[in-house]
Backbone as numpy.savetxt, mean C-alpha at the origin, in Angstrom:
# Nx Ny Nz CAx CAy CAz Cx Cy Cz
4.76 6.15 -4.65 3.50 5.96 -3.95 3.66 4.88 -2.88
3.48 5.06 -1.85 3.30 4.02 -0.87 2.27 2.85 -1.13
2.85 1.70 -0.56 2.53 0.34 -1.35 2.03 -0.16 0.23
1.44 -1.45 -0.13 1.42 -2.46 1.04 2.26 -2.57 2.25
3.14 -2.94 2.08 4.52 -2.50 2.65 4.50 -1.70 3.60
4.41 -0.08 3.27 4.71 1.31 3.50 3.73 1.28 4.38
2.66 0.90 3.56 1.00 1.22 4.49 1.31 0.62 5.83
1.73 -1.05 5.68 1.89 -1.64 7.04 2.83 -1.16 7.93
3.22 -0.63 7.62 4.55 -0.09 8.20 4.39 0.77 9.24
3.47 1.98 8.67 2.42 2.96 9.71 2.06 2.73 10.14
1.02 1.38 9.75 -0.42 1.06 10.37 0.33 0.51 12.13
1.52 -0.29 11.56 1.74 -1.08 12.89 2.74 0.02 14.35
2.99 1.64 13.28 3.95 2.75 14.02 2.75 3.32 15.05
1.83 3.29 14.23 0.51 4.15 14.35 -0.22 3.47 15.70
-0.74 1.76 15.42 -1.42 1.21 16.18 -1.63 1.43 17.61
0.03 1.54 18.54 0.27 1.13 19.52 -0.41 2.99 20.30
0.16 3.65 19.74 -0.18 5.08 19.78 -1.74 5.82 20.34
-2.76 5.10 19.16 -3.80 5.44 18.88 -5.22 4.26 19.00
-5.04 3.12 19.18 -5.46 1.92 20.05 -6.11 2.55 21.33
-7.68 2.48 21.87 -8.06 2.67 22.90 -7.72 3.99 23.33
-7.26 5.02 22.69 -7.42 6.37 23.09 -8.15 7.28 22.10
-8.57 8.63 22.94 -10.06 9.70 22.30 -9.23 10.75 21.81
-9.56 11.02 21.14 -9.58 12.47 20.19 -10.12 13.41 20.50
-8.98 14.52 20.60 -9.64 15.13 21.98 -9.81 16.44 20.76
-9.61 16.34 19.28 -9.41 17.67 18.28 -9.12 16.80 17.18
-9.71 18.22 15.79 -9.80 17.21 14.86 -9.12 19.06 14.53
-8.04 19.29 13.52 -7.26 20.39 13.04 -7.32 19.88 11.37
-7.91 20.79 10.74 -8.08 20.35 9.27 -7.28 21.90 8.84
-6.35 21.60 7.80 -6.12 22.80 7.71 -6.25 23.12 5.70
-6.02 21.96 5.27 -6.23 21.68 3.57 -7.31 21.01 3.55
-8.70 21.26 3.41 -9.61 20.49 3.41 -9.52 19.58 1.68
-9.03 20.29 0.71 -9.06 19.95 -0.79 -7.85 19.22 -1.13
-8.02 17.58 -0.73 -7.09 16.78 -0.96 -7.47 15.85 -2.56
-7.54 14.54 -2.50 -7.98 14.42 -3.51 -9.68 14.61 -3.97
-10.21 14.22 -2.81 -11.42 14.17 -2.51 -11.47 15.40 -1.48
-12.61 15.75 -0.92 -12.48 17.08 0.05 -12.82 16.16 1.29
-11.95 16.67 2.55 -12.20 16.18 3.83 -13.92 16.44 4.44
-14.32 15.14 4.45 -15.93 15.75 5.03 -15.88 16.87 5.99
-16.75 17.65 5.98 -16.89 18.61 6.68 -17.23 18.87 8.15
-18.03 17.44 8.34 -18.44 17.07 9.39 -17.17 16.17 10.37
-16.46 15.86 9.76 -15.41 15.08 10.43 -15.31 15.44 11.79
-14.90 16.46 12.10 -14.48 16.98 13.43 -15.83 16.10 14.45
-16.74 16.68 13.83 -18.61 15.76 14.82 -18.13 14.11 15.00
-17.81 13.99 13.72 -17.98 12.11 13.81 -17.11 11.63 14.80
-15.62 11.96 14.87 -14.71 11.42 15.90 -14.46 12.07 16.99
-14.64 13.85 17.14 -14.27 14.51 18.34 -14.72 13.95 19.51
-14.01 13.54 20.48 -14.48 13.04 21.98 -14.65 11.17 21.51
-14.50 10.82 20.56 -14.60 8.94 20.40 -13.36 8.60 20.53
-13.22 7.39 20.67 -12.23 6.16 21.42 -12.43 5.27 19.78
-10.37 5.58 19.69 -10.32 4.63 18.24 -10.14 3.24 18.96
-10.88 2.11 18.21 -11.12 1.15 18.66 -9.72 0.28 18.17
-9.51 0.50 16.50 -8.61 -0.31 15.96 -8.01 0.61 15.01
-6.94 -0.15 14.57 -6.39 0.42 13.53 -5.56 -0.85 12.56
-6.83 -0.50 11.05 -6.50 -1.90 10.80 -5.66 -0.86 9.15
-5.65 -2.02 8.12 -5.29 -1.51 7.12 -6.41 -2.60 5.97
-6.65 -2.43 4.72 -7.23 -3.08 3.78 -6.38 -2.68 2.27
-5.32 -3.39 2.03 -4.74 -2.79 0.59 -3.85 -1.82 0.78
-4.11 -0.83 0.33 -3.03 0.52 1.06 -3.79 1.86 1.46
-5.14 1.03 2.19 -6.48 1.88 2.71 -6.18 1.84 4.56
-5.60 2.73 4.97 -5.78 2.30 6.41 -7.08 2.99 7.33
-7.70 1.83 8.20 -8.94 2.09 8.52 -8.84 2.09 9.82
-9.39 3.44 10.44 -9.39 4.40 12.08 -10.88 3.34 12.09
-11.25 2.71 13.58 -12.79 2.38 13.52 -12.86 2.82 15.19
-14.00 3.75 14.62 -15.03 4.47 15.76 -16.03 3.83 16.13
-16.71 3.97 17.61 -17.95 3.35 17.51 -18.59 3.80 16.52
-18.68 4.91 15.82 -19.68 5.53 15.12 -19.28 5.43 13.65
-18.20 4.48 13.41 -17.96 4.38 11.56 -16.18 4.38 11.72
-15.86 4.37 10.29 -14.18 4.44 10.12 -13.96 5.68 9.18
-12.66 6.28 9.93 -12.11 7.02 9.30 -11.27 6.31 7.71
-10.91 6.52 7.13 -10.52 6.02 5.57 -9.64 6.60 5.50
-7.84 6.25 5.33 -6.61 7.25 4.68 -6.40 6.67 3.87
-5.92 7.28 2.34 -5.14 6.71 1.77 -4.11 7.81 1.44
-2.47 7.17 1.58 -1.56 8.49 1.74 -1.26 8.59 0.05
-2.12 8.26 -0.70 -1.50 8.50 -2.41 -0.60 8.99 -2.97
0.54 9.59 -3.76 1.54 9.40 -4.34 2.80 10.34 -3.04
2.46 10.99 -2.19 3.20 12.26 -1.66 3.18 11.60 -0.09
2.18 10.94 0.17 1.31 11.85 1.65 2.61 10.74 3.09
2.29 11.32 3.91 3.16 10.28 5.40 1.66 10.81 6.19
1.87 9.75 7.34 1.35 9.79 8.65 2.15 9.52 9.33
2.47 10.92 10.68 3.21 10.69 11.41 2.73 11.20 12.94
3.33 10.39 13.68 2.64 10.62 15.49 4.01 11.70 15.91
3.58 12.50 16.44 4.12 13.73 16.71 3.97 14.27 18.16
4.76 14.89 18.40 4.50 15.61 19.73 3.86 17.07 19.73
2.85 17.30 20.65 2.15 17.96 19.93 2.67 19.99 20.17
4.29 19.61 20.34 4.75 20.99 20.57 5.84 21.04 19.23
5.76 20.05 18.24 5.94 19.99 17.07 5.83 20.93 16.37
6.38 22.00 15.44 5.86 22.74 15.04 4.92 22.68 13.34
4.04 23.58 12.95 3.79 22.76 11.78 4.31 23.04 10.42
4.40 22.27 9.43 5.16 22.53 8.35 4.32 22.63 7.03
4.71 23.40 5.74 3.99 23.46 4.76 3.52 22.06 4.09
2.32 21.75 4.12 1.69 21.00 3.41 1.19 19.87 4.73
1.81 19.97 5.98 0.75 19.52 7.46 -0.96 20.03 7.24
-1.60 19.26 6.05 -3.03 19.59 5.95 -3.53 18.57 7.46
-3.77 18.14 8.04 -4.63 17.03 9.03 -4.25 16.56 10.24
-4.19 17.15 11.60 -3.87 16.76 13.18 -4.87 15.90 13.08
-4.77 14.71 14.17 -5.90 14.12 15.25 -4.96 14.72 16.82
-5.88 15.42 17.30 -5.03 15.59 18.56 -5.28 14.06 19.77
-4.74 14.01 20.51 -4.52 13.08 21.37 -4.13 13.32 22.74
-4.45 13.15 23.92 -3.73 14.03 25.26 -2.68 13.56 25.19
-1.70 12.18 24.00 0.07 12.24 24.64 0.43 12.09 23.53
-0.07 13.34 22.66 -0.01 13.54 21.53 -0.45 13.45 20.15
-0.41 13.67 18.78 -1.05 13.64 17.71 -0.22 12.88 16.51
-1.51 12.54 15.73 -1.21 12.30 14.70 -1.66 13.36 13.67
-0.64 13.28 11.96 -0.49 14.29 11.11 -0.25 13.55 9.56
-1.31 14.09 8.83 -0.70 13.87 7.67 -0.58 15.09 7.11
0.82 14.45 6.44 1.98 15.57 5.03 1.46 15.15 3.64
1.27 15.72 3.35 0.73 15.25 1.44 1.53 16.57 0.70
2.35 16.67 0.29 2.89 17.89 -0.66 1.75 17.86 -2.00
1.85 17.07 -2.05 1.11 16.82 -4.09 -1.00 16.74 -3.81
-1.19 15.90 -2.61 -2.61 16.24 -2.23 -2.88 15.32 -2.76
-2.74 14.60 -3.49 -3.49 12.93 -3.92 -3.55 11.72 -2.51
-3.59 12.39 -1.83 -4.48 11.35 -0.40 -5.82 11.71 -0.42
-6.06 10.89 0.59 -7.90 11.34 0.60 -7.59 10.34 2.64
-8.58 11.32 2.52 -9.42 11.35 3.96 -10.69 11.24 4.08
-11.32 10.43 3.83 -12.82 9.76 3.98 -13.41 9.35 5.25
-14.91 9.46 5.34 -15.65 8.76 6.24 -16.42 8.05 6.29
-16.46 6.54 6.58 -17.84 5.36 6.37 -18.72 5.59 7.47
-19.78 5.92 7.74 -20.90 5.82 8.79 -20.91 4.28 8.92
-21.56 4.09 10.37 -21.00 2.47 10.43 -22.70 2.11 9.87
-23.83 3.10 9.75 -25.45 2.74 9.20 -25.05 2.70 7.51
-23.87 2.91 7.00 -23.73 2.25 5.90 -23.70 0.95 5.55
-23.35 0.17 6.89 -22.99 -1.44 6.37 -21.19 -1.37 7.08
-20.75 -2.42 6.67 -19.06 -2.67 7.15 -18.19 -1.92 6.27
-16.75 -1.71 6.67 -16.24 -0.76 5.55 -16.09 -1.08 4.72
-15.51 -3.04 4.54 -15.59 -3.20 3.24 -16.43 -3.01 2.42
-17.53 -2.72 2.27 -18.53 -1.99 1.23 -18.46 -1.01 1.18
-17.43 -0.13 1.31 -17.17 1.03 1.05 -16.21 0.73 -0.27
-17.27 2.19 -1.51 -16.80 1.53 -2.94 -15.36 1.63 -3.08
-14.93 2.18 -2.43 -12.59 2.04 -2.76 -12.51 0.97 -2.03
-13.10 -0.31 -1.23 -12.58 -1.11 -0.80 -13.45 -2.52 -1.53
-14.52 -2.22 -2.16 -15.50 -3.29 -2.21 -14.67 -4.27 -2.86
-13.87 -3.84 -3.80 -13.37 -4.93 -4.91 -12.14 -5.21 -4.97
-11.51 -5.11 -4.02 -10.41 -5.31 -3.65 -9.84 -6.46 -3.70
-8.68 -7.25 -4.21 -8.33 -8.59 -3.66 -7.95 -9.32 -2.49
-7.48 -10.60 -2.45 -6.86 -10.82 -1.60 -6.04 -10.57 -0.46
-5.66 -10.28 0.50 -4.52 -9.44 0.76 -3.54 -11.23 0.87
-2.47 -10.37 0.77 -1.58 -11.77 0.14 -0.55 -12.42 1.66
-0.19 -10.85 2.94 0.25 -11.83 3.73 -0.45 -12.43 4.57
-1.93 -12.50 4.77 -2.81 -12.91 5.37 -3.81 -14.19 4.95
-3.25 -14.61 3.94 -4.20 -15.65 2.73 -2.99 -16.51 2.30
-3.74 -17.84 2.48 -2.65 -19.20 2.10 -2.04 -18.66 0.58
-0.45 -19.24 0.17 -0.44 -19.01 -0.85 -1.07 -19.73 -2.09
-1.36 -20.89 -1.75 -2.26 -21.57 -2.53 -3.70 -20.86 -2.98
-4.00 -20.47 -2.06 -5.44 -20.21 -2.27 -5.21 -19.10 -3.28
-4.45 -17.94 -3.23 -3.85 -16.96 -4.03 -3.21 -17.27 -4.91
-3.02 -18.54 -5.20 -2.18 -18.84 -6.84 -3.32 -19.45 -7.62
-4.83 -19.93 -6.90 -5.79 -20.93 -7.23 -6.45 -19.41 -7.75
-6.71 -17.93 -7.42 -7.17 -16.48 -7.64 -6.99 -16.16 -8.59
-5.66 -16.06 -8.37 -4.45 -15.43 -9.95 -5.09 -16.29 -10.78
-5.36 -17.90 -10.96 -5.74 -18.56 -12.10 -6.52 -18.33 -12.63
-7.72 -18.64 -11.85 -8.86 -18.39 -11.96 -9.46 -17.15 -12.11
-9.27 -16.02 -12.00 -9.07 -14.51 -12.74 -8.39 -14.08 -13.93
-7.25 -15.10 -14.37 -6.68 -14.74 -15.45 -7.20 -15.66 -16.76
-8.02 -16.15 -16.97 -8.25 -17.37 -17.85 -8.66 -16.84 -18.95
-9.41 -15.37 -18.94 -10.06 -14.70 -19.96 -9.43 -13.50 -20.02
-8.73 -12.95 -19.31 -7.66 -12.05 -19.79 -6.92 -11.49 -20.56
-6.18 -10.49 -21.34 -5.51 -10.18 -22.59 -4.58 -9.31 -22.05
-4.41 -8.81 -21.13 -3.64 -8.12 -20.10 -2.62 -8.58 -19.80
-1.09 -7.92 -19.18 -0.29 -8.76 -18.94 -0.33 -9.28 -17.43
0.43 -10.09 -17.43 0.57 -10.27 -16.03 1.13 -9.12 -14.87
1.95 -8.09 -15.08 2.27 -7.28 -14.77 1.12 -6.43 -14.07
0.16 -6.07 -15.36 -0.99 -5.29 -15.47 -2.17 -6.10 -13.95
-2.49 -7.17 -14.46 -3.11 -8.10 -13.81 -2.56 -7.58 -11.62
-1.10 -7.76 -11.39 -0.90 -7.06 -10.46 -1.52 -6.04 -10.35
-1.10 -5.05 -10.97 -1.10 -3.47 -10.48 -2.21 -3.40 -10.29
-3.53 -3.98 -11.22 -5.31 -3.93 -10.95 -5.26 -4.16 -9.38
-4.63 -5.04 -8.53 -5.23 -5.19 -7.17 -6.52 -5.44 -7.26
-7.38 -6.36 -8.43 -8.70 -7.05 -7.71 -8.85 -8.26 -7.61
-7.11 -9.15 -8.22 -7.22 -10.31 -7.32 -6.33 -10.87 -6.42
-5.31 -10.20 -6.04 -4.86 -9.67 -4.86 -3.70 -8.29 -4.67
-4.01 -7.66 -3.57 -3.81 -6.53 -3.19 -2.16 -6.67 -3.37
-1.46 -5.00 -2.91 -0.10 -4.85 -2.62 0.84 -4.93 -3.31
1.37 -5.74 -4.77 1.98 -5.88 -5.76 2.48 -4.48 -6.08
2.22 -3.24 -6.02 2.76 -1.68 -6.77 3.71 -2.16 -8.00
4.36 -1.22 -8.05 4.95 -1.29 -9.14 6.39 -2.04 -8.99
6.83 -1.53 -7.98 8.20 -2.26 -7.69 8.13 -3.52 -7.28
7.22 -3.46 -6.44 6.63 -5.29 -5.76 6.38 -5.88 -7.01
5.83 -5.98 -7.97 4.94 -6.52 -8.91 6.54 -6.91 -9.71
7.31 -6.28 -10.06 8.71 -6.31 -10.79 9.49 -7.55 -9.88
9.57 -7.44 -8.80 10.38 -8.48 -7.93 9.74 -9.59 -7.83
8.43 -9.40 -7.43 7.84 -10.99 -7.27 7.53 -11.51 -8.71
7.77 -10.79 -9.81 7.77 -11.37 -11.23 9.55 -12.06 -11.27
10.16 -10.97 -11.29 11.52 -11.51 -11.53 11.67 -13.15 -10.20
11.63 -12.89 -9.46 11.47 -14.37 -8.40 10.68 -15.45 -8.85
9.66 -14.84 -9.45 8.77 -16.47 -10.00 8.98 -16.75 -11.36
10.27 -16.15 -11.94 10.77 -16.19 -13.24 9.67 -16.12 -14.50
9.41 -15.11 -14.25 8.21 -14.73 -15.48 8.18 -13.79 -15.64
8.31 -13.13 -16.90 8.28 -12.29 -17.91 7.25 -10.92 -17.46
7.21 -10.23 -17.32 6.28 -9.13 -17.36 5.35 -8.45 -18.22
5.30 -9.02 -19.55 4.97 -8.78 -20.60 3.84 -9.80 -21.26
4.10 -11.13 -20.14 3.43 -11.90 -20.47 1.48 -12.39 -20.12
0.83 -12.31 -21.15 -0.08 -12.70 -21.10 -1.08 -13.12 -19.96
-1.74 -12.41 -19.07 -1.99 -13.06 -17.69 -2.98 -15.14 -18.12
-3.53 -14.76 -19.08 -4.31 -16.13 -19.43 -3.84 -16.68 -19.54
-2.14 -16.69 -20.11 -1.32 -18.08 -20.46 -0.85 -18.70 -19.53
-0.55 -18.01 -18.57 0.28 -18.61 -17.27 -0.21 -19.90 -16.36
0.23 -21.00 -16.42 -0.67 -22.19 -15.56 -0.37 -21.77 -14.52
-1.17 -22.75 -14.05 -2.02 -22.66 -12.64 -0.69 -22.61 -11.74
0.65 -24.00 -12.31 1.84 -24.10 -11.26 2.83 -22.69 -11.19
2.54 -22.24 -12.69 3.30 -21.02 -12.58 2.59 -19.93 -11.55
1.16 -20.07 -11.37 0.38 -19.04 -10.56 1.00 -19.11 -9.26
1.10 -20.19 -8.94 1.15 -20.68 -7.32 2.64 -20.23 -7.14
3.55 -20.22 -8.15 4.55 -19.75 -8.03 4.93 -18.27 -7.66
4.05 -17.74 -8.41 4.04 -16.18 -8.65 3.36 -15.55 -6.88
2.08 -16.41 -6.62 1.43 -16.26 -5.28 2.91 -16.48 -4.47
3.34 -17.52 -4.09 4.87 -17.27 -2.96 5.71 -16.54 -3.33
5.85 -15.89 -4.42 7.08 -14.65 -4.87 5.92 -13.49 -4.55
5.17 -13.31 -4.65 4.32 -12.15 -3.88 4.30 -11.91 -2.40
3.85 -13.30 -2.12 4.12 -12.82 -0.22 5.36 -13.07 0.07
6.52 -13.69 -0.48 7.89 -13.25 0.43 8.39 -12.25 0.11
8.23 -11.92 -1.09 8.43 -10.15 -1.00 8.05 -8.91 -0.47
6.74 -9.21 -0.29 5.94 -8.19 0.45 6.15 -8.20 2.00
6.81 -9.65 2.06 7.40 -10.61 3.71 8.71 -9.70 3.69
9.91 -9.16 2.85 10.66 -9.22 2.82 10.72 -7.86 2.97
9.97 -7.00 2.23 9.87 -5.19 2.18 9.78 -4.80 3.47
8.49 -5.61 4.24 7.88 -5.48 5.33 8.91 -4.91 6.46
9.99 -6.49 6.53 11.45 -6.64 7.87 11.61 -5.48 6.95
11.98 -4.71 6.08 13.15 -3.52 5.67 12.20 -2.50 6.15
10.79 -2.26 6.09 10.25 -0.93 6.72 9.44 -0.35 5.32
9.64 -1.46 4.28 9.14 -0.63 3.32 10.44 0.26 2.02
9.79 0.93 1.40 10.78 1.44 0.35 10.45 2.84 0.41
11.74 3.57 0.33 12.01 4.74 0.38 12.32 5.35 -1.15
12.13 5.41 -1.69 12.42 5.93 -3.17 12.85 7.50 -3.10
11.98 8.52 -2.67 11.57 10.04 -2.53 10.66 9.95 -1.40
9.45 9.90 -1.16 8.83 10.65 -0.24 8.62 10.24 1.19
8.73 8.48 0.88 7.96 7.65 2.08 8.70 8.02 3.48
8.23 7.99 4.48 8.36 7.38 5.65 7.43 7.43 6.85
8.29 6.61 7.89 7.27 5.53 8.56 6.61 6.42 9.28
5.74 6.37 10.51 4.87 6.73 11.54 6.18 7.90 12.08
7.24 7.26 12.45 8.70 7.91 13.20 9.30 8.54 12.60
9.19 8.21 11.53 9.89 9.31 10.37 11.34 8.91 10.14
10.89 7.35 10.10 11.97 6.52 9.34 11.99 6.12 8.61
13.21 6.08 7.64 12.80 5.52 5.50 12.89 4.22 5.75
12.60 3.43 4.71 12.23 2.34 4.14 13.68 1.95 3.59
14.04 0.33 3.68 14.86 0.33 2.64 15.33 -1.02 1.96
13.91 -1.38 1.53 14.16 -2.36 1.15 14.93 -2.31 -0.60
14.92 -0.88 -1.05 15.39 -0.99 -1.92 16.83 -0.89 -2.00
17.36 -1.22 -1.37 18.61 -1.60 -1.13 19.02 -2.62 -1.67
17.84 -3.78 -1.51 18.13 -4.96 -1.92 17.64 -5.76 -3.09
16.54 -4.47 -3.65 16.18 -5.11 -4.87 16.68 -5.85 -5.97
16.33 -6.76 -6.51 17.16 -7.70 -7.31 16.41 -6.64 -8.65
15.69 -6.65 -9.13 15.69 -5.90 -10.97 15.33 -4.92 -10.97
14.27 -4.13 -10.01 14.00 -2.61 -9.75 14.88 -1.93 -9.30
14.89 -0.72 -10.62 16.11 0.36 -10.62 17.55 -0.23 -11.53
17.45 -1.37 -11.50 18.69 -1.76 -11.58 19.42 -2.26 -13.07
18.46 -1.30 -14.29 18.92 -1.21 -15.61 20.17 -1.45 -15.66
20.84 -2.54 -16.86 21.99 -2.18 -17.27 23.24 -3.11 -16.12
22.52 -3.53 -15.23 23.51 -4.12 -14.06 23.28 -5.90 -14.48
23.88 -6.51 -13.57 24.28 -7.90 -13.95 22.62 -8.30 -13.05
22.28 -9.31 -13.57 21.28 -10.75 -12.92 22.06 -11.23 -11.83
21.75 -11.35 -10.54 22.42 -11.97 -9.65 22.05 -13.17 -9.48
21.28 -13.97 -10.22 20.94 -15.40 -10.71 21.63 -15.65 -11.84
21.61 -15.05 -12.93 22.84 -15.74 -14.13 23.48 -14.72 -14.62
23.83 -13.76 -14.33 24.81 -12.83 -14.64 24.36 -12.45 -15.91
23.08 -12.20 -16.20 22.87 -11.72 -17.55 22.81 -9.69 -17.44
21.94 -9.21 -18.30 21.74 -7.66 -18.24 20.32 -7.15 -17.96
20.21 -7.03 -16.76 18.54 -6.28 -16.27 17.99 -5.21 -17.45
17.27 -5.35 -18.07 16.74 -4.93 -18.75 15.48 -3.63 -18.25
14.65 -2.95 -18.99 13.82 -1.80 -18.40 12.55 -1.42 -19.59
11.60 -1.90 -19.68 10.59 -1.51 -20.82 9.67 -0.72 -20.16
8.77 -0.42 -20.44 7.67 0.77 -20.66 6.49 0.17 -20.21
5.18 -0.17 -19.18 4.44 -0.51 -19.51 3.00 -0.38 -18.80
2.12 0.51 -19.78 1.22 1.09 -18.84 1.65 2.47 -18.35
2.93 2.87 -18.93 3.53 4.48 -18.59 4.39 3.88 -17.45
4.28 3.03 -17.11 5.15 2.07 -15.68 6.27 1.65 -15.97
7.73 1.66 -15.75 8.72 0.89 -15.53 8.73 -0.50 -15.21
8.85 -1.35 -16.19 9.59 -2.75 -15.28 10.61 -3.01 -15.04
11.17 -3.72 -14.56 12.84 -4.31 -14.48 12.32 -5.55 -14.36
13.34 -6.29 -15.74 13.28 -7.87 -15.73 15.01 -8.29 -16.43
15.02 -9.23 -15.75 16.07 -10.20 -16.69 16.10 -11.33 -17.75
15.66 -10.96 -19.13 15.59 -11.71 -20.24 16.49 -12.98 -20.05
17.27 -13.39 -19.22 17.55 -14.81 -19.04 17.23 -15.97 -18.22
16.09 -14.66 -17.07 15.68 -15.84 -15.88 13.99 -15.61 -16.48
13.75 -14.80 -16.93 12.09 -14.76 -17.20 11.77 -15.14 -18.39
10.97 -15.30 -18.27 10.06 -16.33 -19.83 8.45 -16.23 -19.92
């Protein structure tokens, strides 16, 4: 599934593209994604000028004068800017046409969604997939995000692991992120989100954003499906220190990366640097 990372990755392939230019066609061709593409879509943006193109979590947000478009590319999906003599391929459910070209999302599996906020709803963040969202972590001191983590985890029974993947007190962690910036702030995955002090929080907050700092320069992670706006992979997993990497040495103490179960989720940790 595309993560923080991945999302930014588009958002910033995407931006330069689709910034201050109209939509001159809206081509729906799978309306039954996870959610069904409003019907009206084509009305809301045909002939409008995208203003921005921001992202919130791994929600990237089109804003019209008249409201935001909503993607989320969920376990399968890419967005890619295309030329529009491109031809199209099985599972190309969604063009925006453009006069110097289009954008397209691919979803094989269909767990994206394509939503619309009217802007007489209020801002998008009150839109309910964004209301409760956390922090986003490379945009927020790390302090202030280790002072979050604390102060969210105090009544907790959850692990810390878990506590990531929720994303409601700060965003982007996935599954592989959440494994690295654990293994970096030397803590256990298994462990208790309430027990963890506050110094260990603040710890865990800077192993979150230099990783997510670090995915970012690689383009993101390519596992199976991802890639960018260009239709370039990701690769930060190249360099992962405990994700994937069962059975191999700790490149901090040469111990044995280990692999448990949790939440139906994979971790990778090293029982000699985490605690």
């Amino acid at each position: 599934m595309p993560e923080l990372p991945e999302v930014e990755t588009v958002r910033r392939g995407l931006a330069p593209h689709m910034t201050s230019r109209v939509v001159r066609e809206v081509c729906v061709r799978v309306p039954a994604l996870r959610w069904p593409i409003p019907a009206d879509l084509s009305e809301c943006i045909r002939g409008e000028r995208v203003h921005q193109v921001r992202r919130r979590g791994k929600y990237l947000l089109f804003e019209f004068s008249s409201g935001w478009m909503v993607i989320h590319l969920g376990m399968s999906g890419s967005l890619r800017w295309v030329d529009a003599q491109i031809p199209v391929r099985k599972h190309d459910h969604l063009d925006l046409v453009f006069d110097h070209g289009l954008l397209r999302l691919h979803d094989p599996r269909r767990f994206g969604a394509v939503l619309w906020h009217d802007r007489i709803a209020g801002p998008v963040e009150a839109h309910p997939l964004l209301a409760r969202l956390g922090l986003e972590p490379l945009s927020t001191p790390a302090e202030q995000i280790g002072q979050r983590l604390y102060a969210g985890t105090r009544d907790r029974r959850s692990s810390i692991k878990a506590v990531l993947l929720a994303g409601d007190l700060v965003v982007g962690a996935g599954n592989i992120y959440a494994c690295e910036s654990l293994y970096r702030a030397q803590i256990h995955p298994a462990t208790r989100g309430g027990r963890i002090s506050l110094s260990r929080c603040q710890r865990l907050a800077v192993a979150v954003r230099d990783t997510l700092s670090d995915a970012l320069a690689r383009g993101g992670t390519t596992l199976k499906d991802f890639v960018g706006s260009d239709g370039a992979s990701g690769y930060f997993q190249i360099d992962a220190l405990v994700y994937g990497r069962e059975g191999q040495a700790c490149r901090r103490c040469a111990g044995t990366i280990r692999r448990v179960v949790q939440q139906q989720r994979a971790s990778f940790y090293c029982p000699g640097c985490q605690h």
